[in-house]
N, CA, C and O of each residue as an XYZ file, in Angstrom:
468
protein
N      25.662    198.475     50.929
C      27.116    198.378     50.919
C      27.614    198.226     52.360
O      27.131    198.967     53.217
N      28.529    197.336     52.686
C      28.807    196.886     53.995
C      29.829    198.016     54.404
O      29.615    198.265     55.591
N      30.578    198.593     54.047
C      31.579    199.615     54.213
C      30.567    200.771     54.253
O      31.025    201.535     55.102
N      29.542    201.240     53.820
C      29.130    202.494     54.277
C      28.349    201.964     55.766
O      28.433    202.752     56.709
N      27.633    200.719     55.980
C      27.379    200.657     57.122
C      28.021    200.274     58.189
O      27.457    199.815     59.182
N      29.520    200.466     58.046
C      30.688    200.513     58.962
C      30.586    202.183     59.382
O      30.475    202.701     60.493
N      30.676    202.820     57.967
C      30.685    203.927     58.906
C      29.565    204.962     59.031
O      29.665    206.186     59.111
N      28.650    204.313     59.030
C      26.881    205.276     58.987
C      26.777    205.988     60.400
O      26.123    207.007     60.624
N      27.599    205.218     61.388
C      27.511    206.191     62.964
C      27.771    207.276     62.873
O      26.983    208.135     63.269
N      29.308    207.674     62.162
C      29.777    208.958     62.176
C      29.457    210.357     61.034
O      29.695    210.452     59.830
N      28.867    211.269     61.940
C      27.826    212.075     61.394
C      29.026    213.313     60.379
O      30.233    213.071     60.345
N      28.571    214.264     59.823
C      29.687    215.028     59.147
C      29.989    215.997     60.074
O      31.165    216.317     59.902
N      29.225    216.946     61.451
C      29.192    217.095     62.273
C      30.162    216.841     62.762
O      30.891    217.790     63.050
N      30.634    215.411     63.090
C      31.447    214.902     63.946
C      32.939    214.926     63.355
O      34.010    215.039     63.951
N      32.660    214.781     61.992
C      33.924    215.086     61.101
C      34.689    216.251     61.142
O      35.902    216.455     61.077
N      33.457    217.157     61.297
C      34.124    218.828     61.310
C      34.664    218.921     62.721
O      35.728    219.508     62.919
N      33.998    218.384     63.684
C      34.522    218.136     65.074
C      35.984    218.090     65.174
O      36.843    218.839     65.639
N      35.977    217.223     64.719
C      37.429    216.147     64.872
C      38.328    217.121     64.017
O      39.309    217.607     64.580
N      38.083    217.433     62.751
C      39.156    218.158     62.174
C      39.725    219.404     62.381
O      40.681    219.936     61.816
N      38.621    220.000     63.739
C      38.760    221.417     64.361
C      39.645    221.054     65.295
O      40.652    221.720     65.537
N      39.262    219.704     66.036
C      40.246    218.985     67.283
C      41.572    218.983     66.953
O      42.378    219.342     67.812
N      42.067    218.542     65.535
C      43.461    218.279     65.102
C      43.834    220.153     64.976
O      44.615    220.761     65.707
N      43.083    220.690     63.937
C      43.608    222.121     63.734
C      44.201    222.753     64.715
O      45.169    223.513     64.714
N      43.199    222.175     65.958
C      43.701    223.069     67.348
C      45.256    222.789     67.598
O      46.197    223.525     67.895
N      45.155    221.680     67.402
C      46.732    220.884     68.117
C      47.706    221.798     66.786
O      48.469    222.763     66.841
N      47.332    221.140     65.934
C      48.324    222.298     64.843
C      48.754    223.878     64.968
O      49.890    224.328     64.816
N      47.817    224.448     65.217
C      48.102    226.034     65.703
C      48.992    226.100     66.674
O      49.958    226.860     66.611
N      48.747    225.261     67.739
C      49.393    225.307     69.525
C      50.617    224.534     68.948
O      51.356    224.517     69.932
N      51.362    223.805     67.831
C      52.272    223.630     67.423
C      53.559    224.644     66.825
O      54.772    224.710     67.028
N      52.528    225.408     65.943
C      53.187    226.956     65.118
C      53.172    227.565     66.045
O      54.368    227.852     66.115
N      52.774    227.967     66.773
C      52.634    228.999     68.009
C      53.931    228.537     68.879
O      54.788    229.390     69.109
N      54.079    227.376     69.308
C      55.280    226.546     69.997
C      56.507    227.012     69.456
O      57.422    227.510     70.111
N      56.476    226.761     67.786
C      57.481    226.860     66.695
C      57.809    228.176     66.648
O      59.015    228.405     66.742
N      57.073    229.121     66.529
C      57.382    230.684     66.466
C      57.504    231.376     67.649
O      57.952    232.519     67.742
N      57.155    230.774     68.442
C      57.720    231.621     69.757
C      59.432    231.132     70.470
O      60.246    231.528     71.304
N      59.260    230.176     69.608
C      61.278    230.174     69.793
C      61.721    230.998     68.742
O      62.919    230.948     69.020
N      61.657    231.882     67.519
C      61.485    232.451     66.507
C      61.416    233.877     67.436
O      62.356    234.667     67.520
N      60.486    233.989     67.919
C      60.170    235.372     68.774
C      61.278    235.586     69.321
O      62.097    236.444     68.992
N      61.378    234.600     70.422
C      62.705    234.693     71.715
C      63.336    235.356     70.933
O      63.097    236.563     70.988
N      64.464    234.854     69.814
C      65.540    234.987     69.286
C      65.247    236.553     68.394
O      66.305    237.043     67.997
N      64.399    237.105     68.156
C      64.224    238.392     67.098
C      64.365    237.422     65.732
O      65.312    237.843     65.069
N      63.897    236.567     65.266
C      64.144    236.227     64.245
C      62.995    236.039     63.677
O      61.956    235.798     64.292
N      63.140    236.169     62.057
C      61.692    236.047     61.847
C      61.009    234.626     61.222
O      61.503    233.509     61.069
N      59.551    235.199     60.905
C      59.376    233.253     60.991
C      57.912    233.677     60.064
O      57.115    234.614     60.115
N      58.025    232.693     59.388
C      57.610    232.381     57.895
C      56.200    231.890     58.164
O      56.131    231.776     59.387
N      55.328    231.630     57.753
C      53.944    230.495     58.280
C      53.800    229.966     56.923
O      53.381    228.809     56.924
N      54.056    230.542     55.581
C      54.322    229.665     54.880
C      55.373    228.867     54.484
O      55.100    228.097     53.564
N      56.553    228.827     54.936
C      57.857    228.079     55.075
C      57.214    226.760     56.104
O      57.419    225.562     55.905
N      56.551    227.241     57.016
C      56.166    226.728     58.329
C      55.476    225.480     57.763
O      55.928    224.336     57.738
N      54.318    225.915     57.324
C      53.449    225.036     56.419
C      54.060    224.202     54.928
O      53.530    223.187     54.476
N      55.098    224.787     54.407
C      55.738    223.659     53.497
C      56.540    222.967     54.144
O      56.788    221.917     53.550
N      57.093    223.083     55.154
C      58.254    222.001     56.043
C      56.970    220.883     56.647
O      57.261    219.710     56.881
N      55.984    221.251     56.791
C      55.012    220.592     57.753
C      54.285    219.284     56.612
O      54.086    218.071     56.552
N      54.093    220.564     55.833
C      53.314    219.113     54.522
C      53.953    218.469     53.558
O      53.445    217.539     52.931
N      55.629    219.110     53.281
C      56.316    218.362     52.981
C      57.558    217.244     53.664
O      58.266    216.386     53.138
N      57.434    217.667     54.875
C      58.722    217.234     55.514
C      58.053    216.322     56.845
O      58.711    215.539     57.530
N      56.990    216.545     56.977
C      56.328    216.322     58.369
C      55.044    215.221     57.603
O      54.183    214.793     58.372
N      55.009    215.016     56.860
C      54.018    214.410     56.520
C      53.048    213.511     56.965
O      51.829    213.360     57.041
N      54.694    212.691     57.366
C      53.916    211.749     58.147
C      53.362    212.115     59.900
O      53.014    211.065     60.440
N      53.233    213.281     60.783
C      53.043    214.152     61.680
C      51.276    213.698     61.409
O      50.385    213.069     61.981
N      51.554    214.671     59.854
C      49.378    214.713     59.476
C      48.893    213.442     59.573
O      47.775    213.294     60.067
N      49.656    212.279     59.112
C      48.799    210.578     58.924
C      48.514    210.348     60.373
O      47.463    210.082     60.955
N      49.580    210.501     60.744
C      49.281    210.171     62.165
C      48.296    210.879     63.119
O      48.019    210.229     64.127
N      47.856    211.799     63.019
C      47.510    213.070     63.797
C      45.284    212.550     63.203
O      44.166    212.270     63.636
N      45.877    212.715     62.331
C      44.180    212.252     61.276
C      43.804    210.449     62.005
O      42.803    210.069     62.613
N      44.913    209.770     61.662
C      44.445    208.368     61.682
C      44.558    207.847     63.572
O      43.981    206.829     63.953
N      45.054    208.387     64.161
C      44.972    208.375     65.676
C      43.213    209.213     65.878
O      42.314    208.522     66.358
N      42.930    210.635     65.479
C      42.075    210.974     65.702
C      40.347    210.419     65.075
O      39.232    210.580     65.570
N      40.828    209.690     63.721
C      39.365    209.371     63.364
C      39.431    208.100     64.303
O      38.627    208.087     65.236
N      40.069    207.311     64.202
C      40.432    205.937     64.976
C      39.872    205.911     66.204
O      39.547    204.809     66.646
N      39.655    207.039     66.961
C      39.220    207.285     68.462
C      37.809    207.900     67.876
O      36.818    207.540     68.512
N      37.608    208.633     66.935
C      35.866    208.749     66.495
C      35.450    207.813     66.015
O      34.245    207.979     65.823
N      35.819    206.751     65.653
C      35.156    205.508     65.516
C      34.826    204.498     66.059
O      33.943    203.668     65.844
N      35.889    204.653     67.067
C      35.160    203.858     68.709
C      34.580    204.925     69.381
O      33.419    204.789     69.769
N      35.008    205.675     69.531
C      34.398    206.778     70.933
C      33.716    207.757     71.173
O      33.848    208.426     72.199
N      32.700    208.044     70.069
C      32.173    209.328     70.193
C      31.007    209.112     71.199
O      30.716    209.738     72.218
N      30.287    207.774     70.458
C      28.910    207.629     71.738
C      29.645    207.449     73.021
O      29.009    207.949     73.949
N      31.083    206.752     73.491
C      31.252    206.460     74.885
C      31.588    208.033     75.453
O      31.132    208.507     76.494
N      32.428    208.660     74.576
C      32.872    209.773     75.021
C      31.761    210.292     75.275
O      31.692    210.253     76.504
N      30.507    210.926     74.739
C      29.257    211.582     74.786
C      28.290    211.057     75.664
O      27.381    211.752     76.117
N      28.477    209.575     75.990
C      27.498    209.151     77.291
C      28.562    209.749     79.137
O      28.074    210.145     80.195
N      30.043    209.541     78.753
C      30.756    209.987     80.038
C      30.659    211.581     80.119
O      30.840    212.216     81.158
N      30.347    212.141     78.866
C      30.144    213.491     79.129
C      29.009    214.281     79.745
O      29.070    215.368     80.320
N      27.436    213.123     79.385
C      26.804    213.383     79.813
C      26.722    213.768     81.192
O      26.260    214.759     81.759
N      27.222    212.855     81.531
C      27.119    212.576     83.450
C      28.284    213.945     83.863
O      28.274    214.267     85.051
N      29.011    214.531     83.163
C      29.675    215.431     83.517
C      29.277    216.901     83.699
O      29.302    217.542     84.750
N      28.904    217.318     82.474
C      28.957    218.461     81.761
C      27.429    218.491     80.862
O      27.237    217.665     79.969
N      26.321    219.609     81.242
C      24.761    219.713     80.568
C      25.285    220.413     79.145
O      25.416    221.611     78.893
N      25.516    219.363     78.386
C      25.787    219.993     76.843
C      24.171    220.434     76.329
O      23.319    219.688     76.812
N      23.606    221.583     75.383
C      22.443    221.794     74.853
C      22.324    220.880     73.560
O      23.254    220.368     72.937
N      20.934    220.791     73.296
C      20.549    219.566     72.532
C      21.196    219.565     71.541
O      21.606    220.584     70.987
N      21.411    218.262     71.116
C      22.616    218.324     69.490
C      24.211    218.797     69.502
O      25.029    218.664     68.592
N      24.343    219.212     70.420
C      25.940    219.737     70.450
C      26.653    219.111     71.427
O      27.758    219.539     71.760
N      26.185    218.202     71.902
C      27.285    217.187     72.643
C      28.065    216.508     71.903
O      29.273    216.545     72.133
N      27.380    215.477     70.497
C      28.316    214.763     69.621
C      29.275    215.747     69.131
O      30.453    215.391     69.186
N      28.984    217.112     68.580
C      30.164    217.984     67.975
C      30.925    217.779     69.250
O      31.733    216.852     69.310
N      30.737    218.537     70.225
C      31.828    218.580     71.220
C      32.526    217.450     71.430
O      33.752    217.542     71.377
N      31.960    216.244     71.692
C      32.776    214.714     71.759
C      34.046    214.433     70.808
O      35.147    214.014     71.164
N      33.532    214.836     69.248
C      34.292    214.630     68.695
C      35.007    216.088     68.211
O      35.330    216.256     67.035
N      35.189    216.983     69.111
C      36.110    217.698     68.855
C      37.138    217.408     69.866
O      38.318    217.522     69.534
N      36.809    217.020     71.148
C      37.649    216.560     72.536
C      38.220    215.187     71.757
O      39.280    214.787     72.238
N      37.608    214.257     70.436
C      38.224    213.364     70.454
C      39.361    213.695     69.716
O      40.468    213.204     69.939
N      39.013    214.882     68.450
C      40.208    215.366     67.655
C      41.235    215.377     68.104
O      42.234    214.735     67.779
N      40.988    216.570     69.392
C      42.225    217.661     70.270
C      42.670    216.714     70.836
O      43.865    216.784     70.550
N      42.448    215.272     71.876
C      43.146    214.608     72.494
C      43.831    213.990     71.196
O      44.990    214.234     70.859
N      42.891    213.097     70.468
C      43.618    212.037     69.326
C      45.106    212.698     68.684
O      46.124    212.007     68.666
N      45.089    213.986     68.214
C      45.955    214.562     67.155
C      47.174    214.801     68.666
O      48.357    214.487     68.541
N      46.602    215.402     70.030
C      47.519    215.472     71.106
C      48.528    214.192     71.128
O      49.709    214.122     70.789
N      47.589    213.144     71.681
C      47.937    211.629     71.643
C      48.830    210.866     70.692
O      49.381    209.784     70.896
N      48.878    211.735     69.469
C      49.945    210.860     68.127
C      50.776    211.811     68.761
O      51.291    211.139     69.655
N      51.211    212.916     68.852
C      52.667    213.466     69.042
C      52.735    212.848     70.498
O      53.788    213.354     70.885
N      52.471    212.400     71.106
C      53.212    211.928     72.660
C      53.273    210.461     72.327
O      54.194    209.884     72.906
N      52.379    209.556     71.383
C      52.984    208.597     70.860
C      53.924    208.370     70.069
O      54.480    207.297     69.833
N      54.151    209.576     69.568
C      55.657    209.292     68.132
C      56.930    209.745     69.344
O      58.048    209.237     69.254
N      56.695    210.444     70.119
C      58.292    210.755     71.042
C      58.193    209.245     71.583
O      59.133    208.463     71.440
N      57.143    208.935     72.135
C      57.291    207.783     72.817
C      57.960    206.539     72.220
O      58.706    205.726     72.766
N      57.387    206.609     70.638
C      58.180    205.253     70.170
C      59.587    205.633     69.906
O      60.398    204.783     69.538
């Protein structure tokens, strides 16, 4: 099948990577969100938080997912060969790390692209 050997590079590894990369950006979002919540003494919901987000924000997640696999599908080997030369990752855990740096930037990268447009 020509579509699975489009995507036979990317390992599940790299999947969990990437989806830890976005989670991150999500937390450091609620955390953003509730600490204006704090300031004020007011209180603040995480499940209100999370239905405004997956119902109201929706399109936030498409973007956040499809910016981040989009950059694991070009970039995990480039990212993981520039890392080499950087940083002595131990055997096998450089691709996780690649594609968790690709998550955390990618899912970063859609919110500074959506203000931007």
């Amino acid at each position: 099948m020509i579509l699975g050997n489009v995507f036979a590079h990317i390992t599940s590894e790299e999947i969990v990577g990437v989806l830890l990369g976005i989670l991150l950006v999500w937390v450091l979002r609620y955390s953003k969100d509730k600490d204006k919540s704090d300031d004020k003494g007011e209180p603040f919901s995480l499940v209100a938080w999370l239905k405004n987000w997956f119902l109201k924000k929706n399109d936030n997640i498409v973007a956040h997912v499809l910016v981040s696999f989009s950059s694991l599908y070009i970039g995990v080997s480039n990212l993981q060969a520039w890392l080499g030369e950087k940083v002595d990752f131990p055997e096998g855990v450089d691709h996780i790390g690649a594609a968790f740096i690709i998550g955390f930037i990618g899912s970063y990268l859609a919110e500074i692209l959506k203000k931007a447009l």
